[in-house]
MDAnalysis code that builds the backbone (N, CA, C; Angstrom):
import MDAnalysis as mda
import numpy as np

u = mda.Universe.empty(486, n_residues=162, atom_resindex=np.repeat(np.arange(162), 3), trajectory=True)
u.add_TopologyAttr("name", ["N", "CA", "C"] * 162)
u.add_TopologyAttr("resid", np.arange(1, 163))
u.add_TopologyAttr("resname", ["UNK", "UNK", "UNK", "UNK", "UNK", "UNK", "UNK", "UNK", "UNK", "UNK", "UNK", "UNK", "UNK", "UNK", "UNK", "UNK", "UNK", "UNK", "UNK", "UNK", "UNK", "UNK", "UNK", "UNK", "UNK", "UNK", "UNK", "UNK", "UNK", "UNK", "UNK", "UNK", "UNK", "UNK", "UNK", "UNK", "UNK", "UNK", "UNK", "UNK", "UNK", "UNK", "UNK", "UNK", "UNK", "UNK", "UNK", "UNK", "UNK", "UNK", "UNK", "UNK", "UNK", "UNK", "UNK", "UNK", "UNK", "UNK", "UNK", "UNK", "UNK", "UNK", "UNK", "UNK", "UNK", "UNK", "UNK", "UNK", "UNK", "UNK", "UNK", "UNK", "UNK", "UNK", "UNK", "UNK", "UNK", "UNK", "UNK", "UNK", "UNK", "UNK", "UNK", "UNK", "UNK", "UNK", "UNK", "UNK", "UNK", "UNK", "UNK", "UNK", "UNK", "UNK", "UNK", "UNK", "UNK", "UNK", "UNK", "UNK", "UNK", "UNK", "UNK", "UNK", "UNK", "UNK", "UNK", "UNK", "UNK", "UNK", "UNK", "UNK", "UNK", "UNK", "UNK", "UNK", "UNK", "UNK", "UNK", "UNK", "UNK", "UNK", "UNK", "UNK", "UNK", "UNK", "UNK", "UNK", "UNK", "UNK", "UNK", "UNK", "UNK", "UNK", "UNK", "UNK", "UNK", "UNK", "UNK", "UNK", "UNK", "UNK", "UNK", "UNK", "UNK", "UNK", "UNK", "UNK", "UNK", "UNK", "UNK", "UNK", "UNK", "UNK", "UNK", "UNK", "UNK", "UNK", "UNK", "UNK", "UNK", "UNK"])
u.atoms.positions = np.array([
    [-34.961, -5.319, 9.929],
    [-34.069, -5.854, 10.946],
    [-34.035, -4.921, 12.155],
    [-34.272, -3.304, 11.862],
    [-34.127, -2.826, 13.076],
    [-35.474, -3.032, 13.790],
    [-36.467, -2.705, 13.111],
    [-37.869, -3.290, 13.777],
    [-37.807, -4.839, 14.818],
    [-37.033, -5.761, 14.333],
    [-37.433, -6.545, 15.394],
    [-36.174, -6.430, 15.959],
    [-35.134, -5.913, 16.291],
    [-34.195, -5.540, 17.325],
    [-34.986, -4.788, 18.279],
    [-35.611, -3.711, 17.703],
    [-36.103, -2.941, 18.661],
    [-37.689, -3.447, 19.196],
    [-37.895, -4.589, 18.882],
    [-39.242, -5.199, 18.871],
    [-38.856, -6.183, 20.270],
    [-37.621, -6.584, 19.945],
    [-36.854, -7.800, 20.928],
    [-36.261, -6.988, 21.939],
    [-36.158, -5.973, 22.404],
    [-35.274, -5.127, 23.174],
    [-36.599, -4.155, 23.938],
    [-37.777, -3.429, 23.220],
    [-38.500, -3.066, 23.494],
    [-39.841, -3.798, 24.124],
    [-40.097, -5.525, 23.484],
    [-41.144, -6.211, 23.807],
    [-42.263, -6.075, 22.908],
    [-41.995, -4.953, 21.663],
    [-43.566, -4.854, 20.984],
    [-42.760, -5.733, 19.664],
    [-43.019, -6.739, 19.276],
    [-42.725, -7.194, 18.324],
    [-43.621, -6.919, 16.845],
    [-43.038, -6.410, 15.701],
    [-43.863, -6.353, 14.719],
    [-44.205, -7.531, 14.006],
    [-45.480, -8.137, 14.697],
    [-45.763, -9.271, 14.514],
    [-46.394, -8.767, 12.501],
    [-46.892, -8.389, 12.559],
    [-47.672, -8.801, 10.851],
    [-46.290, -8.574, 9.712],
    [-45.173, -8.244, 10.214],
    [-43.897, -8.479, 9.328],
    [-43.248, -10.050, 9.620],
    [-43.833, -10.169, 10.777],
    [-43.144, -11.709, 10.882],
    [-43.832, -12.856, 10.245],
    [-45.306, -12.594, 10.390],
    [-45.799, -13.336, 9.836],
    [-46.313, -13.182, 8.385],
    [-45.913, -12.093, 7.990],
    [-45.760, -11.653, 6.280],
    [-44.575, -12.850, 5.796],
    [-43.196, -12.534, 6.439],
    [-42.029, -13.368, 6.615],
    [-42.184, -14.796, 6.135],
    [-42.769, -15.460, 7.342],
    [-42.680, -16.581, 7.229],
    [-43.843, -17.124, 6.237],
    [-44.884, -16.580, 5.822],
    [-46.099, -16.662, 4.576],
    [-45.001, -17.187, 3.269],
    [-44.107, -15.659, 3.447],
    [-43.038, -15.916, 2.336],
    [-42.493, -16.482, 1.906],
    [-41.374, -16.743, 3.093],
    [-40.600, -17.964, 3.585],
    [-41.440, -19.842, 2.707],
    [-42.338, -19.779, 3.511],
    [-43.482, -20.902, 3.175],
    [-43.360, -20.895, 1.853],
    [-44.284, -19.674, 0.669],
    [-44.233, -19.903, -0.671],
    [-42.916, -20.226, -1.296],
    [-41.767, -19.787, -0.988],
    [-40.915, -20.433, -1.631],
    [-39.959, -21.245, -1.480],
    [-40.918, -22.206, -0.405],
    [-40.294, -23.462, -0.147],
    [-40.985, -23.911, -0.802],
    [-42.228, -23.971, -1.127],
    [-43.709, -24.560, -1.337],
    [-43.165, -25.001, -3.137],
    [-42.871, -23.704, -4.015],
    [-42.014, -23.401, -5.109],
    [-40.562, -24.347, -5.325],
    [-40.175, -24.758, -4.421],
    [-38.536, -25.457, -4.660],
    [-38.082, -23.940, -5.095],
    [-38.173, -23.244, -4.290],
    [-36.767, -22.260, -4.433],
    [-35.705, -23.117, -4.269],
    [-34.123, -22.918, -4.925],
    [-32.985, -22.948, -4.549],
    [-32.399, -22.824, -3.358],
    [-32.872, -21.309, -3.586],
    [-32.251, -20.944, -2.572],
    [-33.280, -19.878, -1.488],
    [-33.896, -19.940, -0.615],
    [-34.677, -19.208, -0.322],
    [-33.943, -18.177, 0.963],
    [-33.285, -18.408, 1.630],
    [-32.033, -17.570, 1.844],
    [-31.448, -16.675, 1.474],
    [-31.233, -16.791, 0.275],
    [-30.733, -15.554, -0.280],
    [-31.773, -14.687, -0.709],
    [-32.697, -15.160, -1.030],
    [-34.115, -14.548, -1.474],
    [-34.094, -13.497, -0.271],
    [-34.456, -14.119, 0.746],
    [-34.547, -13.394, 2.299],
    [-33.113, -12.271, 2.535],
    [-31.973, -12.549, 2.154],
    [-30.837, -11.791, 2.667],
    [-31.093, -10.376, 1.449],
    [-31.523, -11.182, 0.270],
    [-31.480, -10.432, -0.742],
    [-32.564, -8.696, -0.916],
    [-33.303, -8.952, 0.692],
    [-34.552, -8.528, 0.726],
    [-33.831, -7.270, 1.421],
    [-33.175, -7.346, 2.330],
    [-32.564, -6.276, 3.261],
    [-30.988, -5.751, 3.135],
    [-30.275, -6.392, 2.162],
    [-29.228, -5.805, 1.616],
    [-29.179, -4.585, 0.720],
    [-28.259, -3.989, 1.215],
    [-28.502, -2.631, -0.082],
    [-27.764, -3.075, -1.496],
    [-28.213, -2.206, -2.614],
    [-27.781, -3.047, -3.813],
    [-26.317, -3.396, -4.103],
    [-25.753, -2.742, -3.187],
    [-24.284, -2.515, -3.544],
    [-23.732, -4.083, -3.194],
    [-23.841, -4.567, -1.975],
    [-23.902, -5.569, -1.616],
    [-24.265, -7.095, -2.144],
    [-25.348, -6.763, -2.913],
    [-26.586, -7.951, -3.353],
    [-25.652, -7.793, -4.586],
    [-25.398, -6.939, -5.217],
    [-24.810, -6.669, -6.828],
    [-23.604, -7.427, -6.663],
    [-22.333, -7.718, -5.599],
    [-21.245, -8.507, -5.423],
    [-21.858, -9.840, -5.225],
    [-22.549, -9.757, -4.269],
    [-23.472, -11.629, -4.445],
    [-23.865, -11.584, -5.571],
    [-24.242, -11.207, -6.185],
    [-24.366, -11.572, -7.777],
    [-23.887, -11.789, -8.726],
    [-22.903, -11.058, -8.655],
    [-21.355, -11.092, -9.916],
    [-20.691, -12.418, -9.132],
    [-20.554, -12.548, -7.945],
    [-20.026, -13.903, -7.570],
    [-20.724, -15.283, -8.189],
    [-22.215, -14.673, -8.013],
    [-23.171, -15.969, -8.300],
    [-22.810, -16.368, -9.749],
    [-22.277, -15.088, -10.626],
    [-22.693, -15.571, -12.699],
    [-20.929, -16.387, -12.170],
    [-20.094, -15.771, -11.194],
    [-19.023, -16.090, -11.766],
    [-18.388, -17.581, -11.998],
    [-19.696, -18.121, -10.579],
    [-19.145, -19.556, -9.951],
    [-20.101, -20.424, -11.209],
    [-21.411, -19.576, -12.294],
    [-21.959, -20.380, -12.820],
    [-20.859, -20.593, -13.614],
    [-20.164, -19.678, -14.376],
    [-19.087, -19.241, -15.574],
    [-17.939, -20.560, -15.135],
    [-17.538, -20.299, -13.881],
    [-16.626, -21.282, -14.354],
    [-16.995, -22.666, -14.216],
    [-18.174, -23.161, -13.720],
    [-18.777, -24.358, -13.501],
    [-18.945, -25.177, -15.069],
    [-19.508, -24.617, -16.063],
    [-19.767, -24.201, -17.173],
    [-18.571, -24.549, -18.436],
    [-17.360, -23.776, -17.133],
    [-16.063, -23.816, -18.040],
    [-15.267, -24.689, -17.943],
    [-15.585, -25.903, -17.037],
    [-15.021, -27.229, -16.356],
    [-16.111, -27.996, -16.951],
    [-17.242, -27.740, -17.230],
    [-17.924, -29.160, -18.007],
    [-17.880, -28.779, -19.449],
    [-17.220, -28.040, -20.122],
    [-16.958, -27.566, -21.177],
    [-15.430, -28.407, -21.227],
    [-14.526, -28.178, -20.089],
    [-13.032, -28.954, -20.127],
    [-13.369, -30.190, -19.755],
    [-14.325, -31.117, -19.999],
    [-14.775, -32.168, -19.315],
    [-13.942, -33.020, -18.184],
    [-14.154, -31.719, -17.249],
    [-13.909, -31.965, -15.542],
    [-15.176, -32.878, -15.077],
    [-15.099, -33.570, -14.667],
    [-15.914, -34.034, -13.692],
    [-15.806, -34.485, -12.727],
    [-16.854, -35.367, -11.599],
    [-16.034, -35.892, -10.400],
    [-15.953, -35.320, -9.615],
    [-14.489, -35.765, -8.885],
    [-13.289, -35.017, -8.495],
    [-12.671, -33.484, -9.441],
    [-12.482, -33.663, -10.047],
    [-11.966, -32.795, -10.651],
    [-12.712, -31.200, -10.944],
    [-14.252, -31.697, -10.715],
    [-14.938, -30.514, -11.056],
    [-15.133, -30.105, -9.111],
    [-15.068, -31.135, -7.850],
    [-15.178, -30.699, -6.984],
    [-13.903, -29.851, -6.480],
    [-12.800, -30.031, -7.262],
    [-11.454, -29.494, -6.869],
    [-11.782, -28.605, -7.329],
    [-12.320, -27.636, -8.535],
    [-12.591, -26.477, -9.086],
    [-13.233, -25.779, -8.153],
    [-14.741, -26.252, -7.673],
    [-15.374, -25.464, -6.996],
    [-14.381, -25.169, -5.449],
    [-13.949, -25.961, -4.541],
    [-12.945, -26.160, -3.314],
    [-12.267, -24.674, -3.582],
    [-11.453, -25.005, -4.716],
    [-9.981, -24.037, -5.159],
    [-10.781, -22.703, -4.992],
    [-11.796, -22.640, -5.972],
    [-12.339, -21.537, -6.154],
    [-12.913, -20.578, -5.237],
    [-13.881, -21.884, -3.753],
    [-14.452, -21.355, -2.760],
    [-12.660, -20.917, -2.052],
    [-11.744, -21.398, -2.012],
    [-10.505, -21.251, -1.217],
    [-10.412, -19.564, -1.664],
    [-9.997, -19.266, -3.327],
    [-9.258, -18.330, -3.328],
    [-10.169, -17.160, -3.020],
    [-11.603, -17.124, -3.375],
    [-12.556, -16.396, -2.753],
    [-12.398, -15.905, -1.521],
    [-12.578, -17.263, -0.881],
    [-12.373, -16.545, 0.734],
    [-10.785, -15.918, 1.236],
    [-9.689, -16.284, 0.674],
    [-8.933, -15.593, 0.676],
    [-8.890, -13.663, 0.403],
    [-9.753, -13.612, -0.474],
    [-9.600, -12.440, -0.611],
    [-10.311, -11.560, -0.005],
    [-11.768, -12.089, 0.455],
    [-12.767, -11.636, 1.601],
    [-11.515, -11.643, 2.962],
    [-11.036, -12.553, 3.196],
    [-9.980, -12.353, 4.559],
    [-9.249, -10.891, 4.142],
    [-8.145, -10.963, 3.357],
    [-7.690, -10.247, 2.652],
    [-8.339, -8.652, 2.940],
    [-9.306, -8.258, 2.415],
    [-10.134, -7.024, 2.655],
    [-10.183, -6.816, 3.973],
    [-10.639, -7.775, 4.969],
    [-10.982, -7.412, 6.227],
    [-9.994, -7.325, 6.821],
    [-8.454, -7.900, 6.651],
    [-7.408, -7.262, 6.950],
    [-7.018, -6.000, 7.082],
    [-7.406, -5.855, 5.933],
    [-6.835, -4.818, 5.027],
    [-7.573, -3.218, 5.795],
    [-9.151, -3.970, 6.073],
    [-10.066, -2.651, 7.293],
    [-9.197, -2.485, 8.679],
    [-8.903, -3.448, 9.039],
    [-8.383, -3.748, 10.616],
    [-7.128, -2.929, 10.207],
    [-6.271, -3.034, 9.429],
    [-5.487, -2.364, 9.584],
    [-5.386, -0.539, 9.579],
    [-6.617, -0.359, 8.220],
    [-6.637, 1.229, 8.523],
    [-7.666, 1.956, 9.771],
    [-8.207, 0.600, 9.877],
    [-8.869, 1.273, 11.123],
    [-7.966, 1.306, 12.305],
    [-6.564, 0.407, 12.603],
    [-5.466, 0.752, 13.442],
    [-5.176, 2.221, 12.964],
    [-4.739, 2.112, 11.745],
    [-4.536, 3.598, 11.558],
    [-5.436, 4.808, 11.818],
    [-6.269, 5.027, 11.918],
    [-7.278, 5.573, 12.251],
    [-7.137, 6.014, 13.279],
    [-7.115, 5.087, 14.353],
    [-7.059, 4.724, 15.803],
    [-5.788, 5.579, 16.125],
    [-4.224, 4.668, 15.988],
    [-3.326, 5.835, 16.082],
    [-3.231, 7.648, 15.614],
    [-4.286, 7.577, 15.080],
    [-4.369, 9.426, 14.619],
    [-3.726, 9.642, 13.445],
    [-3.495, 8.521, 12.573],
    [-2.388, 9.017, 11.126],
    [-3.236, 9.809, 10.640],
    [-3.079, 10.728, 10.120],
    [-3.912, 11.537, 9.097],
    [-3.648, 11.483, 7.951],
    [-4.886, 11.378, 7.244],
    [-4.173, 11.097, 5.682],
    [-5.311, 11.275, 4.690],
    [-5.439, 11.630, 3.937],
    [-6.913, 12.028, 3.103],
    [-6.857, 11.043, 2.500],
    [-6.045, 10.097, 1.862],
    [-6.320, 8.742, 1.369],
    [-4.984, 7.656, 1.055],
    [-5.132, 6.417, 0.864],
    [-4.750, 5.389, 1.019],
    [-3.472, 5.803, 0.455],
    [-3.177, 6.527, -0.564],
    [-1.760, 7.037, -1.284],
    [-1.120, 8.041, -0.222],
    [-1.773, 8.987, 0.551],
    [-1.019, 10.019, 1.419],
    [-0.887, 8.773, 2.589],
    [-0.916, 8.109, 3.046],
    [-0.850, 6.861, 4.224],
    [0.706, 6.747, 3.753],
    [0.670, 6.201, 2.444],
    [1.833, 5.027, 2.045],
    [2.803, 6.038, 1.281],
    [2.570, 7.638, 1.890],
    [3.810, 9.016, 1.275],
    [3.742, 8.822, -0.389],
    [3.032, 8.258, -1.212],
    [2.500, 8.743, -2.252],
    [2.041, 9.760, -3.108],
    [2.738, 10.240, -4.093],
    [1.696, 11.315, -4.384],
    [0.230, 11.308, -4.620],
    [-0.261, 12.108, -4.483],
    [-1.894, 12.536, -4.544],
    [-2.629, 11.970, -6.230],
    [-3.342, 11.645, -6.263],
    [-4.000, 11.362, -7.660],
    [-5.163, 11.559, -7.611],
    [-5.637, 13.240, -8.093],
    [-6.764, 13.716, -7.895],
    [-7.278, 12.793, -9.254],
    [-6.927, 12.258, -10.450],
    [-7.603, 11.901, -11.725],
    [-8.342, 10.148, -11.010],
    [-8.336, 9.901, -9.869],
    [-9.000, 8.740, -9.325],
    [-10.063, 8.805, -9.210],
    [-9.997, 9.971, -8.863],
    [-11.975, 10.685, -8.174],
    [-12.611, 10.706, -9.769],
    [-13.958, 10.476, -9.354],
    [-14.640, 10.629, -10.230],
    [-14.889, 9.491, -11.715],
    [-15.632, 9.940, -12.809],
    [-15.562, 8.974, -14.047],
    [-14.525, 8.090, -14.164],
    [-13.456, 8.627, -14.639],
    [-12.288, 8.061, -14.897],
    [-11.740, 6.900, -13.714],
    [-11.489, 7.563, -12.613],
    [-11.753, 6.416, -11.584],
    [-12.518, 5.297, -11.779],
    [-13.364, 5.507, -11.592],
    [-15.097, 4.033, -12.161],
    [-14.384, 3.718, -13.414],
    [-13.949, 4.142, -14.175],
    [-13.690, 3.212, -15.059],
    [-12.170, 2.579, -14.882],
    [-11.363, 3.450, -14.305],
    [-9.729, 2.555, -14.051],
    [-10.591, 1.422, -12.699],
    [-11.109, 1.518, -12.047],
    [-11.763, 0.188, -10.886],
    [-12.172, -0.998, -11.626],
    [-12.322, -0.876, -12.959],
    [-12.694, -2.107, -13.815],
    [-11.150, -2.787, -14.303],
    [-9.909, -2.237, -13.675],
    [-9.028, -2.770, -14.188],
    [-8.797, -3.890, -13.067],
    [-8.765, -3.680, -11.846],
    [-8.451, -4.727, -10.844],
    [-9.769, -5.836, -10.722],
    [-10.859, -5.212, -11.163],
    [-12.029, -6.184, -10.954],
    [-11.704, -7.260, -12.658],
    [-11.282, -7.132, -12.878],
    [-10.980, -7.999, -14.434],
    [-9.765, -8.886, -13.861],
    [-9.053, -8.410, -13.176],
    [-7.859, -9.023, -12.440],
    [-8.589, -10.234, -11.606],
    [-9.779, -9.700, -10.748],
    [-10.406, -10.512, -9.706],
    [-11.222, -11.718, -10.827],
    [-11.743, -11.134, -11.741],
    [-12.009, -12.194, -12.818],
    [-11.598, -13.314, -12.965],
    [-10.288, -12.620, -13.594],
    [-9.486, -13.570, -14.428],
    [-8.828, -14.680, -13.074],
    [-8.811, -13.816, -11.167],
    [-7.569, -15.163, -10.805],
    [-9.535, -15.913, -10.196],
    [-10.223, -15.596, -10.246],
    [-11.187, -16.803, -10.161],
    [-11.646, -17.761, -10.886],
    [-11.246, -17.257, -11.936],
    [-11.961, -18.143, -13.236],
    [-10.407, -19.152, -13.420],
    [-9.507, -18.429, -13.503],
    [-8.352, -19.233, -13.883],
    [-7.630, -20.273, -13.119],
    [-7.464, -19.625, -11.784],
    [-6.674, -20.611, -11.055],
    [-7.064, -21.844, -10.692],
    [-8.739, -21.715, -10.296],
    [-9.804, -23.263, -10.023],
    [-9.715, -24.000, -11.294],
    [-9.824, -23.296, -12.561],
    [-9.595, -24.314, -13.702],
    [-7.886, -25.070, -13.914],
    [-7.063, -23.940, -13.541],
    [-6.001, -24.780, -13.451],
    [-5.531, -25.851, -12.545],
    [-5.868, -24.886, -11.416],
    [-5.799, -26.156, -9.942],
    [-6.199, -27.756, -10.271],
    [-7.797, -27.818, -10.747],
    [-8.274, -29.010, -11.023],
    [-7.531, -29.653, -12.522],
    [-7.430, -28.980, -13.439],
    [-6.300, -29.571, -14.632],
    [-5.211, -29.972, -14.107],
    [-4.389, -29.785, -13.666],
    [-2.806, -30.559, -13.168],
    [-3.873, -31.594, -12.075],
    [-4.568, -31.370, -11.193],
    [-4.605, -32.903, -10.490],
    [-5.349, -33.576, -10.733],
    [-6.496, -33.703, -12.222],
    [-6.657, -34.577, -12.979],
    [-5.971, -35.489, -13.924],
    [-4.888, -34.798, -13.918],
    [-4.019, -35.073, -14.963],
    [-3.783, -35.042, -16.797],
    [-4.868, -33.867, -16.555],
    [-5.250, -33.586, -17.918],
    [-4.210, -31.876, -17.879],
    [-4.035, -31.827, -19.370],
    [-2.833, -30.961, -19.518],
    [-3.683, -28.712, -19.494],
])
């Protein structure tokens, strides 16, 4: 991506990446890729990134799965996916709030070595490190459970199944 920014800004375009690209592009249309898009996004994302598109991807199979298992269909299985794309993007908003705001803080000069000294908290050096990575699996089980749960419930009450 920076190559053809600076290809488009400079005038030398790295043509044998573009047309590597679109060769690509071609085979896996040629294939019935799905999705060949993500193939492509998937190419220049760092893993950290691609690894959340991914846990999203098993999650939306999981509960898709878990509505033709509750024999949702229809309507009822499109209210799942809706609810689900809803509370998702809620929480993507949510985060980017959540930047805008410490980057206000930032901006005003608060000083604070982290999100607990901001909000006059005590310090919790036992965050850093192992133990941390593993307490971060407590809110991501949280993020689990309100994706998987609430789209299955949402669509149960307005099917009218219990």
């Amino acid at each position: 991506m920076a190559q053809m920014a600076q290809g488009i800004v400079g005038g030398e375009m790295p043509w044998g990446l573009i047309l590597f690209g679109m060769g690509f592009a071609f085979a896996l249309v040629l294939i019935k890729s799905p999705s060949p898009m993500l193939v492509a996004v998937g190419m220049y994302l760092p893993p950290a990134t691609t690894g959340a598109i991914f846990l999203g991807g098993c999650l939306k199979a999981y509960v898709e799965w878990r509505a033709k298992r509750a024999g949702l269909a229809g309507e009822a299985a499109v209210r799942v996916e809706n609810t689900g794309t809803l509370a998702a993007s809620g929480l993507i908003a949510g985060e980017s709030l959540t930047g805008v705001v410490l980057a206000g803080l930032v901006l005003a000069s608060v000083q604070f070595s982290s999100i607990a000294g901001a909000l006059g908290l005590p310090e919790m050096p036992w965050v850093d490190g192992p133990l941390g990575a593993w307490l971060a699996l407590v809110p991501l089980a949280a993020l689990v459970w309100l994706l998987v749960r609430v789209p299955l419930r949402h669509a149960a009450r307005g099917s009218g199944a219990a």
